[in-house]
MARLUM-421233 format. One record per residue (C-alpha): residue in one letter; x, y, z. Coordinates in nm, 4 decimals. Example, Ala and Ser with C-alpha at 12.3 -4.5 7.8 and 13.67 -1.06 7.14 Angstrom:
% MARLUM-421233
+----+----------+----------+----------+
! aa !     east !    north !       up !
+----+----------+----------+----------+
!  a !   1.2300 !  -0.4500 !   0.7800 !
!  s !   1.3670 !  -0.1060 !   0.7140 !
+----+----------+----------+----------+
***
This chain:
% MARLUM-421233
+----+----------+----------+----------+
! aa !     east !    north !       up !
+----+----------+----------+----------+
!  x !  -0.5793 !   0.6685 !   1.0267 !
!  x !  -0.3640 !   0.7248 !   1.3273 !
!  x !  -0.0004 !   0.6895 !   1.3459 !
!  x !   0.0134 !   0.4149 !   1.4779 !
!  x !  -0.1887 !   0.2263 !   1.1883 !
!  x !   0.0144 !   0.3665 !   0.8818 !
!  x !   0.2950 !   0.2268 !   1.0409 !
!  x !   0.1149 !  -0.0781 !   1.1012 !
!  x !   0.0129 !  -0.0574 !   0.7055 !
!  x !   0.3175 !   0.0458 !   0.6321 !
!  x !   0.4896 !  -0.2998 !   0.7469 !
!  x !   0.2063 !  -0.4467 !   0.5868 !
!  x !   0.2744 !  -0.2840 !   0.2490 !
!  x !   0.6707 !  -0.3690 !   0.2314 !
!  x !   0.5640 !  -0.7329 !   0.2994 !
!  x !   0.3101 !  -0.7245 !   0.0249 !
!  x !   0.6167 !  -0.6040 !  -0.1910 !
!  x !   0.8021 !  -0.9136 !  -0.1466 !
!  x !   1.0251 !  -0.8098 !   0.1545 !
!  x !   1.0327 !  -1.1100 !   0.4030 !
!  x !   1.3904 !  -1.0111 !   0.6538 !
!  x !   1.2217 !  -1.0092 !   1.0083 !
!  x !   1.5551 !  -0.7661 !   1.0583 !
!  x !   1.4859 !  -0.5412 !   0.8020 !
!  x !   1.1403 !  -0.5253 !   0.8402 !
!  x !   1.1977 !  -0.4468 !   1.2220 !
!  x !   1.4562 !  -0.1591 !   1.0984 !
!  x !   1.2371 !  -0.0524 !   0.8682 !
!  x !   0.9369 !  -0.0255 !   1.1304 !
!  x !   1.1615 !   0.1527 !   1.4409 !
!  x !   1.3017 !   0.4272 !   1.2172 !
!  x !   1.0957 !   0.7275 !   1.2032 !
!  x !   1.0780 !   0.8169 !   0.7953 !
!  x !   0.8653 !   1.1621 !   0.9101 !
!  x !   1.1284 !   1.2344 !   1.0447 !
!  x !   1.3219 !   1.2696 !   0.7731 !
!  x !   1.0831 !   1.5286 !   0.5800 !
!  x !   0.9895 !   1.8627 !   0.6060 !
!  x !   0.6555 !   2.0575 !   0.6343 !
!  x !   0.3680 !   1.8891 !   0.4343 !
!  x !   0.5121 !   1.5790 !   0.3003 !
!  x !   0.5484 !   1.4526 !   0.6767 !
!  x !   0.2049 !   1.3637 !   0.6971 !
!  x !   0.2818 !   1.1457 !   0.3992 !
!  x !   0.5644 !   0.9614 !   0.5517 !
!  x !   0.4332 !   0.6544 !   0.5409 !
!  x !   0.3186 !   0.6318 !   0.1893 !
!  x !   0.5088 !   0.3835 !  -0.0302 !
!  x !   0.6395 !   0.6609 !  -0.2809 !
!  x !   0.9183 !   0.8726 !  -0.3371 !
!  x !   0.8528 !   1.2202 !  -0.1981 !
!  x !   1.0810 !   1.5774 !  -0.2612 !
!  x !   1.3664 !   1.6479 !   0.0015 !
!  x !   1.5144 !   1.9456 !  -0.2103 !
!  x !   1.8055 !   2.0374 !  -0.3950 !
!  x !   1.6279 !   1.8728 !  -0.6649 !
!  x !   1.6685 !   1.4873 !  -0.5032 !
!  x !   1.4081 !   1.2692 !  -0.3181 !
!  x !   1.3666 !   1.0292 !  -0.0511 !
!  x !   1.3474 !   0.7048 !  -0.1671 !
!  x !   1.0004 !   0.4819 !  -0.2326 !
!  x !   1.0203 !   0.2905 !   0.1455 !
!  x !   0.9635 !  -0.0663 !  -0.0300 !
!  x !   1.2834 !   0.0089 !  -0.2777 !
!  x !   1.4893 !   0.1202 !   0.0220 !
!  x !   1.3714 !  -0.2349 !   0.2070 !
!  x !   1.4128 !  -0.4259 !  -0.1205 !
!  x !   1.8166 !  -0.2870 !  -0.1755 !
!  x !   1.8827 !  -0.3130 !   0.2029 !
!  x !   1.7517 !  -0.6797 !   0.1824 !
!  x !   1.9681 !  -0.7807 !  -0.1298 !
!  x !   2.2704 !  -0.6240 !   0.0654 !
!  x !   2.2925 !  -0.9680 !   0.3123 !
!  x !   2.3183 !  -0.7508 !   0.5815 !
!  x !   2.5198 !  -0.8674 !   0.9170 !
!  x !   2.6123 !  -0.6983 !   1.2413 !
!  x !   3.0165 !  -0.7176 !   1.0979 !
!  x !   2.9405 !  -0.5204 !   0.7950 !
!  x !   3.0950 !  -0.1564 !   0.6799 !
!  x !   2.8947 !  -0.0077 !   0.4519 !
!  x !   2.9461 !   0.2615 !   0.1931 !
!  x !   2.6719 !   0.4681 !   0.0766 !
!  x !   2.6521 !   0.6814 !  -0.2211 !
!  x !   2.4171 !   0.9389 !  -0.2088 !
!  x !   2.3034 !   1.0182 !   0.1586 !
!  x !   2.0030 !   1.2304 !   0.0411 !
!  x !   1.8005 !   1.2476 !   0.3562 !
!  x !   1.9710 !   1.0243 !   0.5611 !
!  x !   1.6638 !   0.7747 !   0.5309 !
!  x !   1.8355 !   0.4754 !   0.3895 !
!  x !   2.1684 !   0.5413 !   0.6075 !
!  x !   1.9397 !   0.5128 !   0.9298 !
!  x !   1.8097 !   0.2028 !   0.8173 !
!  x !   2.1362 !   0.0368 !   0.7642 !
!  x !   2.2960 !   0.1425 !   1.0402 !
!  x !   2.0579 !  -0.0689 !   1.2199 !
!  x !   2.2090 !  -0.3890 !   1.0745 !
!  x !   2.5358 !  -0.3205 !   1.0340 !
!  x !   2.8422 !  -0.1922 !   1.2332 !
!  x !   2.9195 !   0.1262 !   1.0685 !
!  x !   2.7800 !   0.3031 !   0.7294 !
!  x !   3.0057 !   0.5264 !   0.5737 !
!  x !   2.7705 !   0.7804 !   0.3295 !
!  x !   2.8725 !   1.0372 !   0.1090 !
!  x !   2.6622 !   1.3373 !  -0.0295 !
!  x !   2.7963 !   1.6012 !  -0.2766 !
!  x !   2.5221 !   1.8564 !  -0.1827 !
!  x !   2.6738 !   1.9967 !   0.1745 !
!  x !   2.2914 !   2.1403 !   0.2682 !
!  x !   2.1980 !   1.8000 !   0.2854 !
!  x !   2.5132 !   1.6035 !   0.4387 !
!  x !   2.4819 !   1.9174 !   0.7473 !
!  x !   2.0853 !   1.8484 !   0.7800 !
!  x !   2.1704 !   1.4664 !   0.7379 !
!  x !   2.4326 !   1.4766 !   1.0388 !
!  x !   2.2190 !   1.7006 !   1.2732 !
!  x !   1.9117 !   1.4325 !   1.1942 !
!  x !   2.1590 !   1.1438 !   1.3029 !
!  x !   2.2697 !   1.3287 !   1.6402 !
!  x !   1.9278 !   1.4390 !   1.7018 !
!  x !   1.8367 !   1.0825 !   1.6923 !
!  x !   2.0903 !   0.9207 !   1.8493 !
!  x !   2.2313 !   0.7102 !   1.5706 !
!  x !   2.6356 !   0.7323 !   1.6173 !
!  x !   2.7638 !   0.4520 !   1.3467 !
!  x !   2.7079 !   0.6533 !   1.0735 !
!  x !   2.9802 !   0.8601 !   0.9170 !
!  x !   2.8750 !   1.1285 !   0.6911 !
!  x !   3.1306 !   1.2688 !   0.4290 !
!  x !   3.0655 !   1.5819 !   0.1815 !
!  x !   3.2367 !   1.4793 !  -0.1401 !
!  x !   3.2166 !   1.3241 !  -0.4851 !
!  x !   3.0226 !   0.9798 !  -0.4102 !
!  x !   3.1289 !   0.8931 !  -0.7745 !
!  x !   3.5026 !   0.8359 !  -0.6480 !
!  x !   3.4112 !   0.6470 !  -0.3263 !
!  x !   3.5781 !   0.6730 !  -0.0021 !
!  x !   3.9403 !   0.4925 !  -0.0642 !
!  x !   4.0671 !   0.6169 !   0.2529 !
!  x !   3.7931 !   0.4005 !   0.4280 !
!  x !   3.8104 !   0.1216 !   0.1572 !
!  x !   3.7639 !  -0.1984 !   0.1308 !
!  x !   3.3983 !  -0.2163 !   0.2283 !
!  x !   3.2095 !  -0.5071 !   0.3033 !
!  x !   2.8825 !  -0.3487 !   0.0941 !
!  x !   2.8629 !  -0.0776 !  -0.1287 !
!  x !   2.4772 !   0.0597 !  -0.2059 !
!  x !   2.4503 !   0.3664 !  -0.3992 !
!  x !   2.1081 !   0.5823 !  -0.4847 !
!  x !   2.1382 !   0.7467 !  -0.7508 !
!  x !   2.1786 !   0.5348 !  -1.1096 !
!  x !   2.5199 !   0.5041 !  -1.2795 !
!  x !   2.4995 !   0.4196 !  -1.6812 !
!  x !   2.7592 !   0.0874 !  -1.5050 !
!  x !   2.8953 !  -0.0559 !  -1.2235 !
!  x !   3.1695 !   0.1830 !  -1.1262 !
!  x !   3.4870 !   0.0609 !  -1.1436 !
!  x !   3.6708 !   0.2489 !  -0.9153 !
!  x !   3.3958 !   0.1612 !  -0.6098 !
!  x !   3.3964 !  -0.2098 !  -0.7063 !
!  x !   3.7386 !  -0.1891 !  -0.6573 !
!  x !   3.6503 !  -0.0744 !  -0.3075 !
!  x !   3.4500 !  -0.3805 !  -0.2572 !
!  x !   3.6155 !  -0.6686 !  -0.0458 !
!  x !   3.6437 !  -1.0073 !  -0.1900 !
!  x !   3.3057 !  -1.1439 !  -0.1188 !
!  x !   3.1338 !  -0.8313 !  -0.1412 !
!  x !   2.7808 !  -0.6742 !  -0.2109 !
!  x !   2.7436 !  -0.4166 !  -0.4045 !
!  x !   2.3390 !  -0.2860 !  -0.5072 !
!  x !   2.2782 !  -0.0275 !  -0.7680 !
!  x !   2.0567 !   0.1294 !  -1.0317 !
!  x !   2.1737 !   0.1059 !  -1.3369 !
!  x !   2.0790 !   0.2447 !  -1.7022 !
!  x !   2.0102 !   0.6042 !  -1.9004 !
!  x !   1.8305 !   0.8766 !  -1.6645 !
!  x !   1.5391 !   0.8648 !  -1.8958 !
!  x !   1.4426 !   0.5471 !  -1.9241 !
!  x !   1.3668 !   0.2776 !  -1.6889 !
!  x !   1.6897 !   0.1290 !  -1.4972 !
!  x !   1.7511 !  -0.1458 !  -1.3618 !
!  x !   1.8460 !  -0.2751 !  -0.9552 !
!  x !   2.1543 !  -0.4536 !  -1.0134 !
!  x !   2.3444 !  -0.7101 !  -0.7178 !
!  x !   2.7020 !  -0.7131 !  -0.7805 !
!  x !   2.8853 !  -1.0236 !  -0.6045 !
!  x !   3.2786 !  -0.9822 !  -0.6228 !
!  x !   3.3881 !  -1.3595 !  -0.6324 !
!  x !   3.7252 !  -1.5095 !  -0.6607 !
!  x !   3.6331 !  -1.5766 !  -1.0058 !
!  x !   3.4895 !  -1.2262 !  -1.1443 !
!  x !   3.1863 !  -1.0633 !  -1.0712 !
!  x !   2.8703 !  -1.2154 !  -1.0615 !
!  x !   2.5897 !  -0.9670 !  -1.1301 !
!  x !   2.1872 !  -1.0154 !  -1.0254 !
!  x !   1.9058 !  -0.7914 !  -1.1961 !
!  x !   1.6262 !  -0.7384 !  -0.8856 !
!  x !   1.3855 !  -0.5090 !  -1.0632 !
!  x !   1.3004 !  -0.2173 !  -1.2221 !
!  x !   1.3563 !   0.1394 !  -1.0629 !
!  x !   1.3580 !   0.4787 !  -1.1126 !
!  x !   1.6627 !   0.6876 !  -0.9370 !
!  x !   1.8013 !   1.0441 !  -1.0001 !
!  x !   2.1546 !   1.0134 !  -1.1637 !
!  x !   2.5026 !   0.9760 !  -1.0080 !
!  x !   2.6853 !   1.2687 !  -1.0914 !
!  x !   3.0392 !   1.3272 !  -1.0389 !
!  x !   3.1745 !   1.6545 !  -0.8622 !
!  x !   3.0556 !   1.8374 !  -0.5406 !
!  x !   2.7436 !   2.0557 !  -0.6105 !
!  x !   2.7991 !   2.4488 !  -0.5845 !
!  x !   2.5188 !   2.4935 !  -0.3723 !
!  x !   2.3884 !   2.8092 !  -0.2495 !
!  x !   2.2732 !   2.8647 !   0.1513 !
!  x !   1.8743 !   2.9677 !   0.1918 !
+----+----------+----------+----------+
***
């Protein structure tokens, strides 16, 4: 199968998971997820699975990227914050859709190799910040969206508080060991209104910046 065809299959696959937003779907299709991996998991790049990126983290399964970024209710207006850039994969789809993504990593290996990836291909609305994704961004706060990637045992208080009135907010939540749970979060005027999408499998959000060592 040629390149073109698993990205044809690839489409193919997310709609067969339930995804149906022409504008996700088209983000989605125009964003290179090879490019986002290294030696022989490239040629795999269009498989719906998780695959290793180092430092112990993955890039996410493509139809549980489409599925979050759908339940976001994306629009052109939107700042987003990200916990958890990891690759950079999920950033680069959102900052398709929205006006400017805001993503934190606490491994700096991968927020450098995130932010070359971004230059390299052109993407410019995407802001990435080395730190503890656990406390947010409150200099950059209140966000319109809030979609983190790694699970948190609850909502996190402090980033719902970074939420605007009206606000999305998409997470994983439950133990690291056991099967968790895609959770919508809508801030209302009356409380929180909270939306279980499915069940997911996500490495844990962790608080702190990780002593990493250079290769």
């Amino acid at each position: 199968m040629n390149l073109t065809e698993k990205r044809m299959q690839f489409i193919l696959t997310l709609r067969s998971k339930g995804v149906s937003d022409p504008a996700v779907l088209a983000a989605m299709e125009s964003t290179p997820r090879d490019a986002f991996l290294e030696g022989i998991f490239k040629e795999r790049a269009y498989e719906d699975r998780p695959l290793p990126i180092g430092r112990g983290q993955t890039i996410s399964q493509p139809s549980i990227v489409a599925q979050m970024t759908e339940a976001l209710e994306l629009n052109s207006r939107c700042k987003v914050l990200e916990v958890g850039t990891g690759s950079g994969y999920q950033a680069a789809i959102l900052s398709k859709l929205v006006r400017r993504v805001y993503t934190v990593e606490r491994h700096r290996p991968l927020a450098r190799a995130a932010r070359t990836l971004f230059q390299e291909l052109d993407i410019s609305n995407i802001t990435v910040v080395t730190g503890d994704g656990s406390l947010g961004l409150p200099e950059q706060a209140p966000f319109d969206r809030i979609l983190l990637t790694a699970a948190a045992e609850d909502p996190p208080a402090n980033l719902l508080a970074q939420l605007k009135p009206g606000g999305i907010m998409v997470l994983p939540v439950g133990q690291t060991d056991t099967v968790q749970a895609m959770i919508k979060v809508v801030k209302t005027d009356n409380g929180l209104e909270y939306t279980e999408l499915g069940e997911v499998r996500f490495v844990p959000l962790l608080a702190g910046v990780a002593k990493d060592t250079e290769h």
